[in-house]
C-alpha positions as CSV (number, residue, x, y, z in Angstrom):
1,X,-91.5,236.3,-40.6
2,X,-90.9,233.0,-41.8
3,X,-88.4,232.3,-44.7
4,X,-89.7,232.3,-47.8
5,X,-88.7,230.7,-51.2
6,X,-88.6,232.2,-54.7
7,X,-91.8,230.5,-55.8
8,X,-93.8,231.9,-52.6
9,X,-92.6,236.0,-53.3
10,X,-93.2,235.4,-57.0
11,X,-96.6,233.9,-56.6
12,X,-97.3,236.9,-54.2
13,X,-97.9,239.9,-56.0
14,X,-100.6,241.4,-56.6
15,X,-99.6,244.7,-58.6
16,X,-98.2,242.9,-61.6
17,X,-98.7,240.2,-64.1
18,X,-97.3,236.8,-64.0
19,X,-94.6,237.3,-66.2
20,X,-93.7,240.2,-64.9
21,X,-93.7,238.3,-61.4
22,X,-91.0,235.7,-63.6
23,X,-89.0,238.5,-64.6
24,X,-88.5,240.0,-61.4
25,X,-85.4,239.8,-59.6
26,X,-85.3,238.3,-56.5
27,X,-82.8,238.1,-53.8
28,X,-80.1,235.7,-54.2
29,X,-79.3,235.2,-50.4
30,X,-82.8,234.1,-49.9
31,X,-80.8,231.1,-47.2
32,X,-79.2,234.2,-45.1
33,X,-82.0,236.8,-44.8
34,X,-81.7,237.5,-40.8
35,X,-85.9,236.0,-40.8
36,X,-86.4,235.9,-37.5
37,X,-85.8,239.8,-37.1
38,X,-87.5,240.6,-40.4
39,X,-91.2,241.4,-40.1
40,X,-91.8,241.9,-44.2
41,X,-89.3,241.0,-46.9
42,X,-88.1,244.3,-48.9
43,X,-85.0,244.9,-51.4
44,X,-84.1,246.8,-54.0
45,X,-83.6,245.6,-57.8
46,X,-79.7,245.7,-58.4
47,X,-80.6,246.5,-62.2
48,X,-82.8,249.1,-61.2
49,X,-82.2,251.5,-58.8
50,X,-85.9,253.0,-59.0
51,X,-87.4,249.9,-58.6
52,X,-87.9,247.7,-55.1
53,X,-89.9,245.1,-53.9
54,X,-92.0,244.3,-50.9
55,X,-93.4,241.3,-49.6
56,X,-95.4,241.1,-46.2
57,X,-97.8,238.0,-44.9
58,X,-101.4,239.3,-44.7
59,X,-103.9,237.6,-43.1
60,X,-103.8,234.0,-44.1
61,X,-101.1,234.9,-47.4
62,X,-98.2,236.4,-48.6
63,X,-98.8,240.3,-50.3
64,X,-96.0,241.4,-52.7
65,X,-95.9,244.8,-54.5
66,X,-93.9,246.4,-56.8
67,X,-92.5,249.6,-56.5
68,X,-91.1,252.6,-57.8
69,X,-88.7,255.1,-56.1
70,X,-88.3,258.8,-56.7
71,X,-85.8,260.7,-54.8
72,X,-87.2,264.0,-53.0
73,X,-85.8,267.0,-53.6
74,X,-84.6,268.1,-50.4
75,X,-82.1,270.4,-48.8
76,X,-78.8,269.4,-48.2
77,X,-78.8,269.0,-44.2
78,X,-82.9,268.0,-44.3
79,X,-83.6,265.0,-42.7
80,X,-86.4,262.5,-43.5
81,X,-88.5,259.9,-42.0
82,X,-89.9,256.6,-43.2
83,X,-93.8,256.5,-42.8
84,X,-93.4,253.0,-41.5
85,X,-90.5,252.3,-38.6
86,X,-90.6,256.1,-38.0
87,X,-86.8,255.8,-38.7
88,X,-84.9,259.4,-39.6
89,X,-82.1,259.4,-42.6
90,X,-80.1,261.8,-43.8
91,X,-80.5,263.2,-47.0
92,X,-80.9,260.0,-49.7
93,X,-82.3,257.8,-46.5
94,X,-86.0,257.6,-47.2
95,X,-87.7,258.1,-50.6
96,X,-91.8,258.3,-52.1
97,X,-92.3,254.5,-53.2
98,X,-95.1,254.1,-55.5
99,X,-97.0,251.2,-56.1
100,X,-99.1,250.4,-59.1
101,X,-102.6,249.6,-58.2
102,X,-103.6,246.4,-59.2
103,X,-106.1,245.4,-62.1
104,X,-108.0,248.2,-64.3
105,X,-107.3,251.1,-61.9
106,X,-103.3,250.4,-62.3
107,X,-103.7,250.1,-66.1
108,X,-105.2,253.6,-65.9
109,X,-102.3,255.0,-63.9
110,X,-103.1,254.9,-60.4
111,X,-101.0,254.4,-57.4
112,X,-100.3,254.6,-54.0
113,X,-97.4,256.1,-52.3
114,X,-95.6,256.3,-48.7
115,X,-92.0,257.9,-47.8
116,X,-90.1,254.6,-46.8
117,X,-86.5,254.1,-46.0
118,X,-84.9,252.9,-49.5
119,X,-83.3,250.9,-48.1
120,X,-86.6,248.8,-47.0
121,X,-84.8,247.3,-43.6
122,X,-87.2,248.8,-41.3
123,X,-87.3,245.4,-39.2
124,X,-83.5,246.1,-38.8
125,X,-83.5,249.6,-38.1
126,X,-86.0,248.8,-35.1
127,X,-84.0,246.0,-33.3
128,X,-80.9,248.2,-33.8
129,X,-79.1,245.6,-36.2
130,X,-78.8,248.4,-39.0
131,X,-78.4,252.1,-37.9
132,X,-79.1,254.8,-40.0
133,X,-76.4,257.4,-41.4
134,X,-77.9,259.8,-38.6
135,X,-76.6,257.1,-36.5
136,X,-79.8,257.1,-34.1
137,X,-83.5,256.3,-34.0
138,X,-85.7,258.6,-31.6
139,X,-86.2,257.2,-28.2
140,X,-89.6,256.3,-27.7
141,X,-91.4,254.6,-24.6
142,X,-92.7,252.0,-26.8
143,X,-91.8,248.6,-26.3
144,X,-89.6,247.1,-29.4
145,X,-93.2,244.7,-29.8
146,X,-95.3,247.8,-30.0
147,X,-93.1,249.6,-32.3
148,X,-93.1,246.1,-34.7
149,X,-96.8,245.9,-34.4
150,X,-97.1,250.2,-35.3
151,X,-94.7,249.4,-38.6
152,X,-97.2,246.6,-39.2
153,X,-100.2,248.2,-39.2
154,X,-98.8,251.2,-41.2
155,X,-97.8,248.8,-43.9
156,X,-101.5,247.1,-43.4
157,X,-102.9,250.6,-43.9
158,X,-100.5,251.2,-47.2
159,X,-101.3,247.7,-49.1
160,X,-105.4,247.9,-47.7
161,X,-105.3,251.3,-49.6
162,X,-103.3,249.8,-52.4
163,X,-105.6,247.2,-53.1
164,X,-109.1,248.7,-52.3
């Protein structure tokens, strides 16, 4: 992904006003993000533990959403799995995140939600520069391109059905 400023992920949202957009926090160590190993831009407001943010490039554009988190209620030795990098946490590890959909159909209360690690550092978590608390991602036979390009087009699938 290529670095971004704070005037290209505010301008990116599409689930939210504006001002809410202004209002937003955004990361502070914008200059350090690892971009080359990041393939979308996630992080969790500091102020607000239920609340993260997501930015991927879409086509031609940036796509940012808001989200909301809700912890599952799970047994204490369950393990979970994010829908997107197919990463397994311990309990805590992955969580629904719900985004608003945008325009009228958001207004009336409607979202979309996937089970992603709340930590959003998928890129990470595939190129083994974060591990899990589990301390280890399945092995697959996919190559570490095909496994970016599968967490890609399960986030393409998430924000199509978002914004359809």
């Amino acid at each position: 992904m290529r670095a971004l400023t704070e005037q290209d992920i505010r301008g990116s949202f599409v689930n939210c006003s504006k001002g809410e957009a202004k209002r937003l926090t955004v990361p502070r160590d914008l200059a350090e993000q690892p971009w080359e190993d990041l393939d979308f831009l996630g992080w969790r407001d500091p102020g607000a533990p239920d609340r993260s943010y997501l930015v991927s490039e879409q086509g031609d554009g940036l796509t940012g959403v808001t989200l909301r988190s809700q912890q599952g209620q799970r047994g204490f030795f369950q393990r979970s799995m994010c829908a997107l990098c197919l990463t397994t946490h311990p309990r805590g590890g992955v969580a629904l995140m719900t985004a608003r959909k945008p325009g009228r159909a958001g207004r009336d209360g409607n979202s979309v939600g996937l089970y992603m690690c709340t930590d959003l550092a998928c890129s990470l978590y595939l190129r083994g520069r974060r591990t899990s608390q589990s301390g280890a991602r399945f092995e697959e036979s996919l190559t570490l391109e095909e496994q970016v390009a599968r967490t890609l087009g399960n986030l393409s699938a998430f924000l199509a059905k978002l914004t359809s």
